[in-house]
N, C-alpha and C positions, 0 to 999 in steps of 0.2 A: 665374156668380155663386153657384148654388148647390150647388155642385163647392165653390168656394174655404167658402165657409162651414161645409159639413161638414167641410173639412180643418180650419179654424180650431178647432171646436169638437170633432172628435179630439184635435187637439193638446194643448189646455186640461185637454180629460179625462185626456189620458198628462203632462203636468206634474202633473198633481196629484195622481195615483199614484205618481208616485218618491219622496215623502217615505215612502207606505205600504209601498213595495218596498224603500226604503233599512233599516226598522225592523225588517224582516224577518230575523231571526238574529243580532242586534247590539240591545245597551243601550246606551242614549239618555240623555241628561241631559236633567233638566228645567230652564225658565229660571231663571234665580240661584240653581245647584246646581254644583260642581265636580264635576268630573270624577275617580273615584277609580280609579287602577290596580289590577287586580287582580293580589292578590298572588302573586311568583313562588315553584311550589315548591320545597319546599326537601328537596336528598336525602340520603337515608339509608341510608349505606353498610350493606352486608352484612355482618352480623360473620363472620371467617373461623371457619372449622368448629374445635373443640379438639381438637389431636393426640392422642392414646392413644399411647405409647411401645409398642414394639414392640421383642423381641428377634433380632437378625440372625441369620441363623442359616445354617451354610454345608453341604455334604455333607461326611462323616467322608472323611477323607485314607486311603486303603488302607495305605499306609505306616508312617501310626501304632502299628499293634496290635505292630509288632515294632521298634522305634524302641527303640534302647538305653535312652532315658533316660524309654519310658512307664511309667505304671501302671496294671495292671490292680484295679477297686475294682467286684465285683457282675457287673451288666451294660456295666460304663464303663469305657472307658480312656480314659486322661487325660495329659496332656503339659503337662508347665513347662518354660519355659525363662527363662532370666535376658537381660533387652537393657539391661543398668544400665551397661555398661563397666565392671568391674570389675578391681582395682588386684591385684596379687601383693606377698604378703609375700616382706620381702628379710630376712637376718639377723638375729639382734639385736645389738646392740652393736658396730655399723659403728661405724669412724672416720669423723671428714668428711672422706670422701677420694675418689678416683672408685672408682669399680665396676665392676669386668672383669664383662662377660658370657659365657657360652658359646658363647651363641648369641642375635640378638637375637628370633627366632623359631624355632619348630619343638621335635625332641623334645631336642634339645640343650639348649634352655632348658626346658623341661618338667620335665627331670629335675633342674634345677639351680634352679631357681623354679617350684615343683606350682602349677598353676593354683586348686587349691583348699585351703584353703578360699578364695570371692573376700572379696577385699577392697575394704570401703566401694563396693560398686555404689550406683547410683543408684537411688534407689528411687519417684522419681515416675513417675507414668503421664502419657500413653501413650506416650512415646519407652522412659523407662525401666522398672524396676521390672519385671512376667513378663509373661510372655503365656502362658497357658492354654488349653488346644482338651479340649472335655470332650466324649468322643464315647458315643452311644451305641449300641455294637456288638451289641447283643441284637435279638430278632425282635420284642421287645415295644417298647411306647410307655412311656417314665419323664419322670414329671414332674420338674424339678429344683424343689425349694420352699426350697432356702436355701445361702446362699456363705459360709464363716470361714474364717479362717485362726488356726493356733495354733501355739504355741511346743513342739514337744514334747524338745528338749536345749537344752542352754546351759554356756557353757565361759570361766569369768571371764577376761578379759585383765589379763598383768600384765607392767609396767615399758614404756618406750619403746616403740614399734612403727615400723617404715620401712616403706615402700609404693613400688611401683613400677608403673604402668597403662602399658601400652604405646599409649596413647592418647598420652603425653609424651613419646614418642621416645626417641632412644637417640643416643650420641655414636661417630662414628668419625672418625679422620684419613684422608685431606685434605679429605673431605666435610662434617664438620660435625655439628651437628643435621641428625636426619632421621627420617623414620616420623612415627609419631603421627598427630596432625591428627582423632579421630576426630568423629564428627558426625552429620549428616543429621534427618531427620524424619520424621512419620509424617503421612500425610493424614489425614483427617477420621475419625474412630475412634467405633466402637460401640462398645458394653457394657464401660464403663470401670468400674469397681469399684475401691474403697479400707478398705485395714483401720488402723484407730486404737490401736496401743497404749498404754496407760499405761505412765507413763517408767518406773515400778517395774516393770512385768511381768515374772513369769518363768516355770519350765517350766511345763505346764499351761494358761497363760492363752491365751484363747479370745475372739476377737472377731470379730461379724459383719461381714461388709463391705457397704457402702453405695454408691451411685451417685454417681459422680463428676463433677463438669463442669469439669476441670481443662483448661488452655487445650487444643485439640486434639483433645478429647473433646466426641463429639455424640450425645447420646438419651441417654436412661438404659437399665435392664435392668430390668425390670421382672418380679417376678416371683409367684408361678409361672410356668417357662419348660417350655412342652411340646417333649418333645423324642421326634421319630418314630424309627422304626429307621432308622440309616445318617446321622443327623443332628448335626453337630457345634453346640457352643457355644462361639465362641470369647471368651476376655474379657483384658482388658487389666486388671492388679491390681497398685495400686501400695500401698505400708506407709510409715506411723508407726513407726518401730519403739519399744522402749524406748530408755532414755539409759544404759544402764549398758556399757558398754566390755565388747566378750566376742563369742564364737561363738554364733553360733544357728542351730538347725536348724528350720521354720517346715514346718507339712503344710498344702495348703490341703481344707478343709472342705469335702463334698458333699451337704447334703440329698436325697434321694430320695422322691416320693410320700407325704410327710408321715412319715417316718422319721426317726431320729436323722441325724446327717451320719457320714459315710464318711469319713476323712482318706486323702489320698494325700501322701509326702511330696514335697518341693519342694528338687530337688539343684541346685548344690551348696550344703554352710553356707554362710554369712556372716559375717564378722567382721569388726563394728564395731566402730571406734573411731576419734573422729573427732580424737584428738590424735595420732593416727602423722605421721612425718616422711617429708614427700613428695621422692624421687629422680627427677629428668628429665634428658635429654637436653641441652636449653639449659641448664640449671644446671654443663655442664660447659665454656660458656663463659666464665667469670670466670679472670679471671689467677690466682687462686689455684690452681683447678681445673688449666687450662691447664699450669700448671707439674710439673704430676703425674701428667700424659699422656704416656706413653713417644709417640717417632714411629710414623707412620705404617707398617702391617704390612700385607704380601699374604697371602690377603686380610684387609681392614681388622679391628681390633679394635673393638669394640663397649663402652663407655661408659656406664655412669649417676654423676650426681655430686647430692649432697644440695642443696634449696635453703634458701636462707639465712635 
């Protein structure tokens, strides 16, 4: 009996301790108080870090320093090259009739249609328009601190102009249209640069170029761009040009180390003009065309006819 008793009044004593042990580490309401949730919190994303644009920068091509068409300017040598697809002037005062070629490539047609000056290249970036590799071949380190480009000749156009881009193919019997097709694209492209001319501009005018973000162009150029020994810069440069119909010869511009800029020029001319009458291949499909096609010759004769 006094076994069971002590149990009884253990027991009592540990029920009446679980309300004490329940309070322990946990808030309790008091009676006719609700119960409030405590609030969840709430998160707060990380802001991502701000880019600093950065200039791409590749090692100098060995190649370059004797590359027909570099130039040497100082410590640098520099290479342009034109990716506009650019069109060849055809005669002046063509009939609309077809157009024997010599040859629809090679030096047979070189000699008979000079690839230069081009004509009407494209001149957006980064497909078309230059691309520039600005190397610095010295043992020293040159800052470049600024990019232009200027106009230094200009050679008015006058009366009609005809054009032919071997982008538009070429006509021969029993084949047809054929060639042409040109195209393709550029992946994701740094240091894209653009220069702005005023429509009036002419010899002498001078304009900075600017960063680009034209479709296919990514980062800017940001500059001053240090450039180490054996260091190239390469930039994709496209032109505004003016609006006046004519040749133009364009240098691009080199700031060095807080210096004036260096011009190097930029081969071949250009002549613009965007009312010349465009010559293709398909265009020598129309019966009119068609009927002023002698037959078919081993091997084939080569074709362009005016479009309409």
């Amino acid at each position: 009996m006094a076994a069971r008793e002590r149990w009884r009044r253990g027991g009592l004593a540990l029920l009446l301790a679980l309300p004490l042990l329940a309070a322990c580490g946990t808030t309790g309401t008091r009676a006719g108080e609700r119960a409030v949730a405590s609030p969840t919190p709430t998160h707060t994303a990380t802001p991502r870090p701000t880019r600093t644009p950065t200039a791409t920068l590749l090692p100098c091509d060995p190649a370059l320093a004797t590359a027909p068409d570099s130039v040497h300017v100082g410590d640098l040598v520099i290479g342009v090259r034109s990716q506009g697809y650019p069109a060849r002037l055809l005669p002046d005062g063509l009939p609309l009739a077809p157009f024997r070629l010599a040859a629809p490539t090679g030096p047979a047609l070189d000699a008979q249609l000079p690839p230069m000056p081009a004509v009407n290249p494209e001149l957006g970036e980064p497909v078309a328009g230059y691309s520039a590799t600005i190397c610095d071949a010295a043992a020293r380190t040159h800052i470049v601190t600024g990019l232009s480009l200027r106009i230094t000749d200009f050679i008015a156009a006058t009366g009609p102009l005809n054009e032919w881009a071997i982008c538009d193919g070429w006509y021969a019997r029993p084949r047809g249209a054929q060639g042409g097709g040109c195209g393709g694209g550029v992946g994701p492209t740094q240091n894209c640069q653009h220069a702005s001319f005023l429509a009036d501009a002419g010899v002498g005018a001078a304009v900075a170029t600017a960063a680009s973000h034209a479709d296919g162009c990514q980062g800017d150029l940001p500059l001053p761009v240090t450039l180490l020994p054996g260091q190239a810069l390469p930039v994709r440069l496209g032109i505004t040009p003016p609006t006046t119909p004519g040749t133009y010869h364009f240098a691009l511009g080199i700031a060095l180390d807080g210096g004036p800029a260096a011009f190097a020029p930029i081969e071949p001319m250009v002549l613009l003009a965007p009312v010349a009458h465009r010559w293709t291949g398909a265009a020598c499909q129309t019966s009119a065309m068609q009927a002023q096609i002698p037959p078919a010759t081993d091997p084939p004769t080569a074709y362009l006819c005016p479009e309409a």
